[in-house]
N, C-alpha and C positions, 0 to 999 in steps of 0.2 A: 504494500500500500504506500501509495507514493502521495505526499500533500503537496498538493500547486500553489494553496493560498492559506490564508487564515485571521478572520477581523474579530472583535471582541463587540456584542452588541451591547448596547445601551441596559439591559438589562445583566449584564453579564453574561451573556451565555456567550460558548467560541463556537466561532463556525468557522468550517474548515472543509475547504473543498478536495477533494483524489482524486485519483484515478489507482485502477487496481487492472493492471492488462490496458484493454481496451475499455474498460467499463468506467465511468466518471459517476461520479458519485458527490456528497455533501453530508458532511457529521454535524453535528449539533451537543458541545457538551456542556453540562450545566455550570456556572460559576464558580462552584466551589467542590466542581468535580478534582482538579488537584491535589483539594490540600486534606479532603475526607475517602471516604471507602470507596470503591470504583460504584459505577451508576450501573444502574439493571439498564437494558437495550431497550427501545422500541423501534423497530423497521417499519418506514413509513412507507407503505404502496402509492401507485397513484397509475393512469392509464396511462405516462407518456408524454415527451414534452417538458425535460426539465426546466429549461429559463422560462419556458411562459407558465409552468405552475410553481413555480418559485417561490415567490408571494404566498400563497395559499400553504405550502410545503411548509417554510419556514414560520408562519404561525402557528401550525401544528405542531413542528419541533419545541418551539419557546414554550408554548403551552402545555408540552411533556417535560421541559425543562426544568420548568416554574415549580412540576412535584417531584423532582430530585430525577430523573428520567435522561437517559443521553438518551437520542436521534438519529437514523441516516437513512437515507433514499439513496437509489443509484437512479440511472439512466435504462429506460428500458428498450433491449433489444430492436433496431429498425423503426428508432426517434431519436429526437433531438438531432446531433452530428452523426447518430452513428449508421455506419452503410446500411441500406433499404432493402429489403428482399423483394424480388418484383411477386413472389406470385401473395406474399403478405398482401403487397400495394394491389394485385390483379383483385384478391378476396375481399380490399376494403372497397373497390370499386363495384363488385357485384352487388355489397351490400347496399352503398346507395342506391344504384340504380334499382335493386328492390325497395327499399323503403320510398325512393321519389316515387316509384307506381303506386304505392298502397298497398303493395301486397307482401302477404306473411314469408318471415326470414325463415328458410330450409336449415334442417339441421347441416345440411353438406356443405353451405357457407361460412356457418358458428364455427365447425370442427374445423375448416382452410384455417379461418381469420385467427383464430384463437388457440386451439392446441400448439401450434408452433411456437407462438408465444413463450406458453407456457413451458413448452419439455424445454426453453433456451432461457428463460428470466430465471423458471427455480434455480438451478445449476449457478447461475450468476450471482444469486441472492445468497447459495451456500457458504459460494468460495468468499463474498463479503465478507459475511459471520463469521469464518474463520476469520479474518485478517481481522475486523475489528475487537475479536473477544481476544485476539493476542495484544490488545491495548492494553497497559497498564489502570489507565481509566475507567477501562469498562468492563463489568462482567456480568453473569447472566444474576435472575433468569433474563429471559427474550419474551418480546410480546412484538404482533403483526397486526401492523393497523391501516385498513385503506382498501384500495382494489390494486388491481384489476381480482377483481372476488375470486376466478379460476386459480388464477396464481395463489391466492389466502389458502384456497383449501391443498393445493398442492402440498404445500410448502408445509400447512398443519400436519399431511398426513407421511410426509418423507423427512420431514428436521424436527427430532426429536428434542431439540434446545430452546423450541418455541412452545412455551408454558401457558399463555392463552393470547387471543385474538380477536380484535373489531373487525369486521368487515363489510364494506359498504355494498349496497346492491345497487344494481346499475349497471350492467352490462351481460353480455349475451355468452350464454353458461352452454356448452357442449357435455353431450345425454353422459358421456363419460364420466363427466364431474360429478354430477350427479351421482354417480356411484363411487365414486373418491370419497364423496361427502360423507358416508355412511362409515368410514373407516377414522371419521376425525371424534377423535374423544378427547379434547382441551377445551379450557372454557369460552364458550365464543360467544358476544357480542355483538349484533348485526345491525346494522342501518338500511333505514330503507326508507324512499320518500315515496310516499301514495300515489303522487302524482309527476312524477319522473315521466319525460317524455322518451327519452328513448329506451325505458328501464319496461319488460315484460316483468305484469307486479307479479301474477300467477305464478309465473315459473321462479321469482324469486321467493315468494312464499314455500312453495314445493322445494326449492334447495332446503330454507331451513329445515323445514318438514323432515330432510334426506339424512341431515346432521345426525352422527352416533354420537354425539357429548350429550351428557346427563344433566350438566347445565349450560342451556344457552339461552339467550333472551334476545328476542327480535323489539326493536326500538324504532317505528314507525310511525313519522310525522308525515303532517300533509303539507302540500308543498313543491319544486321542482327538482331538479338534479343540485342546483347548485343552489337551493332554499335550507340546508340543512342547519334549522336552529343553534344558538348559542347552548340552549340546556343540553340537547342533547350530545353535544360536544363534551360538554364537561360531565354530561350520565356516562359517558367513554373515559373518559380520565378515572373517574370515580373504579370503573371494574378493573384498568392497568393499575391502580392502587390497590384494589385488595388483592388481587391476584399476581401481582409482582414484586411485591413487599415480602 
């Protein structure tokens, strides 16, 4: 893990940007992560795109920060700088043009656009974790918060280092996951906005539905993809606290 940069915010926390391979990335550790015990993890998901959700990213870290919490996102696989897969780009392009017609998304699209993803971000999100949990700073447990929700359950049900889990709903979930789901037993935490425009609410219900953990709590507001209330942000803080302490 290689640091490129690193500013101290206004609140104390360091942020500090890598790169690890080809993968770029952004930590977040709290102010007084130096000089006491290393900080438990939280891996922050997100769909893609890290300078333009940046903003969004890094309030989410500070505000992991704020309850004793380090932070990090990486870059996901075919965004931001990194090279593009065309048939990724062919599957995002079917999708629109399905969604411009009005007509319903084919499971043969979800599984192009998305599994690939997936078998290529877990792996990336591993070898992170290694490199950050050899931080002096930081140790576990590990908690996963965000989307792309495929990637959430992956990663629950192949990294045993990740002790519980938010994850948001909104995005198009392949049948296979679905049956991934049934093998995750950590405590998970899910968001979900009622009225999500490009979020299938059904099938996001039926994921949770899918869930083998014993406790999980679906946490649905009304509202759109990017309406997700202040409380229910901090009702997600609130379960990385008991659950990562």
């Amino acid at each position: 893990m290689h640091f490129t940069s690193e500013r101290r915010l206004d609140d104390g926390v360091l942020e500090r940007e890598f790169t690890l391979g080809e993968i770029p990335g952004i930590l977040w550790t709290p102010g007084s992560a130096s000089s006491s015990a290393p900080a438990p993890l939280i891996l922050i998901g997100h769909p893609g795109g890290l300078h333009r959700m940046r903003p969004r990213l890094a309030a989410r870290a500070r505000h992991s920060a704020a309850d004793g919490f380090a932070a990090a996102t990486i870059e996901l696989p075919g965004s931001g700088d990194r090279p593009r897969s065309a048939a990724a780009e062919q599957a995002r392009a079917d999708l629109h043009r399905v969604l411009e017609a009005g007509e319903p998304v084919g499971e043969e699209i979800v599984d192009r656009l998305v599994l690939p993803l997936v078998d290529k971000a877990v792996p990336e999100w591993r070898t992170t974790l290694d490199a950050l949990l050899s931080l002096p700073e930081i140790d576990g447990p590990v908690g996963y918060s965000g989307g792309v929700i495929s990637i959430g359950v992956r990663l629950a049900v192949v990294e045993p280092r990740i002790s519980a889990a938010v994850l948001f709903a909104g995005s198009f979930v392949p049948r296979t996951i679905f049956e991934e789901a049934r093998q995750v037993t950590i405590p998970l935490h899910v968001l979900l906005q009622w009225d999500d425009e490009g979020n299938d609410r059904q099938a996001a219900l039926d994921l949770f539905d899918a869930f083998g953990a014993k406790e999980k709590t679906l946490h649905a507001n009304m509202g759109g993809h990017t309406g997700v209330p202040q409380f229910a942000g901090d009702a997600a803080a609130q379960f990385f606290t008991r659950h990562l302490r």
